[in-house]
C-alpha positions in Angstrom: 31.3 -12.8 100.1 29.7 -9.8 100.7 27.5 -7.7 98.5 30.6 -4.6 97.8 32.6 -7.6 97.0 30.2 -8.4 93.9 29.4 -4.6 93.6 33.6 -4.2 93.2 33.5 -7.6 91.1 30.8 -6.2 88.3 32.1 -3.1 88.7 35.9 -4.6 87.7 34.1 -7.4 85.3 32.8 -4.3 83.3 36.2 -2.2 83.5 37.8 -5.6 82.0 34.8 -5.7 79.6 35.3 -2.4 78.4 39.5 -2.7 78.2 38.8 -5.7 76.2 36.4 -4.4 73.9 38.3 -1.1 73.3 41.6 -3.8 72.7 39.2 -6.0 70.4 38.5 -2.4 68.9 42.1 -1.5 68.5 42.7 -4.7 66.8 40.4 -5.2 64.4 41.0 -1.5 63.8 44.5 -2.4 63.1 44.0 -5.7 61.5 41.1 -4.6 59.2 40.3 -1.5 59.2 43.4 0.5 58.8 44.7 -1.9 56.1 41.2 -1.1 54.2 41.4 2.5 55.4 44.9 2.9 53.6 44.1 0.5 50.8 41.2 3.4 49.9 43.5 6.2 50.7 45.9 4.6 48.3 43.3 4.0 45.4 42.2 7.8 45.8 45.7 8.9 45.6 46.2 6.9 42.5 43.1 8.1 40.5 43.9 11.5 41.8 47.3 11.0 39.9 45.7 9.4 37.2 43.7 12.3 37.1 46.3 14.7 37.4 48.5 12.5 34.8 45.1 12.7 32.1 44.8 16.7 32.8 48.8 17.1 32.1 48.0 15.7 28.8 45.0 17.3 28.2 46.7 20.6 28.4 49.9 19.0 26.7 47.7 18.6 23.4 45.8 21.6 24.1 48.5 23.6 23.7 49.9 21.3 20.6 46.9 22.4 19.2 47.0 26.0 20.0 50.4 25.1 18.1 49.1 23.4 15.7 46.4 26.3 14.8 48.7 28.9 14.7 51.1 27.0 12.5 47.6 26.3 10.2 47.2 30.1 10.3 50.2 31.2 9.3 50.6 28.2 6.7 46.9 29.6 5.2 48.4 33.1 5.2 51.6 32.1 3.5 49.6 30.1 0.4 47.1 33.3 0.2 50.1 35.6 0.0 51.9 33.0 -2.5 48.1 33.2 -4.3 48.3 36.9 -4.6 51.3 36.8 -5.9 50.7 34.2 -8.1 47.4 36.0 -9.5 49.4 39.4 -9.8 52.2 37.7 -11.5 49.6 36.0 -13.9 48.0 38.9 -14.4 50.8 41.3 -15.4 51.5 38.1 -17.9 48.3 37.8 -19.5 48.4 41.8 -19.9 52.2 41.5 -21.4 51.1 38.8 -23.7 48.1 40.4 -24.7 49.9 43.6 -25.6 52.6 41.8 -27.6 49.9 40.2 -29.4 48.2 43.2 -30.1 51.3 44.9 -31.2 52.1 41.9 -33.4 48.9 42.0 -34.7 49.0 46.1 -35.2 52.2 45.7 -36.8 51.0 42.8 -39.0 48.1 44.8 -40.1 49.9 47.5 -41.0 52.3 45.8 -43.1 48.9 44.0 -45.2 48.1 47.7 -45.1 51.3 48.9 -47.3 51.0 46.1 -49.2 47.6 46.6 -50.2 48.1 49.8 -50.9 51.0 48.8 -52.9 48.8 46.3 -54.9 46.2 48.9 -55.0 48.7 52.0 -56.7 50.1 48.8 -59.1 46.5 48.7 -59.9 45.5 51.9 -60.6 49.1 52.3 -62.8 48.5 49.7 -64.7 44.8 50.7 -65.2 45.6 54.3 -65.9 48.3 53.3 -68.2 45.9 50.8 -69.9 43.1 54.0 -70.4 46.0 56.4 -71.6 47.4 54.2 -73.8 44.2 53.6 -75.5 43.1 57.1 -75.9 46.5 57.4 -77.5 45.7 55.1 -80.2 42.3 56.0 -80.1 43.6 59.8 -80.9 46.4 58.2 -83.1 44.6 56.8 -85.3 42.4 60.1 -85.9 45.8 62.4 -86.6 47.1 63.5 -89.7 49.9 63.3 -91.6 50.3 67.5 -90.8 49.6 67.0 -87.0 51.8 64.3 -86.8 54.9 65.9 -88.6 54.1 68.7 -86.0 54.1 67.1 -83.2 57.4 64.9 -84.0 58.9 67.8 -85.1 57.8 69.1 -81.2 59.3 66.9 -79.6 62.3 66.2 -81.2 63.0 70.0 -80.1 62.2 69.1 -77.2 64.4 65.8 -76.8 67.3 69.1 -77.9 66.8 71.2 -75.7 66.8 68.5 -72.7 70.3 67.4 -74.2 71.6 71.0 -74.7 70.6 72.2 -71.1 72.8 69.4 -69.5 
C-alpha cells in the first residue's frame, strides 16, 4: 500500500476520531451534563421562587404593619381624645361639686349666722331686762309714798286715754 493510502487512512482515522469524540461529547453531554445542567437550572428557579415567595410575604406583613401602625395611631388618638374628655368632664365635676359645697357651706353659715344673732339679741334682752328691772327695784325701793301716788295716778291716765282714743 502506498504512502497516500496511509496519508488518506490517518487522515480518515482522525476524521473518525474526531466524529467519535464530538459523538462521545454529544453523549455525555446529553447523558450527564444536561441532566445536571437542568437539575441546576431547576434548583435556581426554585430558590428564585422561594425567594420571590419570602419577598411576597415580606411585603404582605409589611404592609400589615403599616396597618397595624395606623390602626395603633388612631386607636392612641381615640383614648387621648376619650382622656380629654374624660379630664374635662372631671373637671367641670370637681368645679360643680366644689361650688355646691361652697354654697352649702355659705348657706349653712349663714343660717349659724341668724341663729347666733338670734341667741345673741335673746341675750342682750334678757340681760337688759335683767339691768332694768333691777334699777327699777333699786329706784323702787328709794320712792315715796307722794312719788308713788303720782306716778300711779300717771299712768292710770295714761292706761285712759289709750282706751278712750280707740
Amino acid at each position: 500500500m502506498s504512502d497516500s493510502f496511509y496519508e488518506s487512512l490517518a487522515v480518515w482515522s482522525q476524521v473518525v476520531a474526531s466524529i467519535l469524540f464530538i459523538v462521545a461529547l454529544v453523549v455525555m453531554w446529553i447523558k450527564f451534563l444536561a441532566p445536571a445542567v437542568l437539575a441546576a437550572q431547576a434548583r435556581k428557579n426554585a430558590e428564585l421562587l422561594d425567594s420571590e415567595h419570602r419577598r411576597d410575604e415580606a411585603r404582605a406583613r409589611a404592609e400589615q404593619a403599616q396597618t397595624d401602625i395606623a390602626t395603633a395611631d388612631s386607636d392612641a388618638l381615640a383614648i387621648k381624645a376619650r382622656a380629654q374628655s374624660d379630664a374635662a368632664r372631671l373637671h367641670e365635676k370637681i368645679i360643680a361639686d366644689g361650688l355646691a359645697e361652697g354654697t352649702r357651706l355659705i348657706v349653712n353659715a349663714e343660717g349659724e349666722l341668724e341663729r347666733a344673732r338670734f341667741a345673741a339679741r335673746e341675750q342682750l334682752r334678757t340681760e337688759l331686762l335683767e339691768k332694768a328691772l333691777a334699777i327699777a327695784r333699786e329706784s323702787a325701793s328709794r320712792l315715796d309714798a307722794g312719788t308713788n301716788q303720782r306716778l300711779v295716778g300717771d299712768a292710770v291716765q295714761a292706761a285712759e286715754r289709750a282706751a278712750g282714743n280707740t
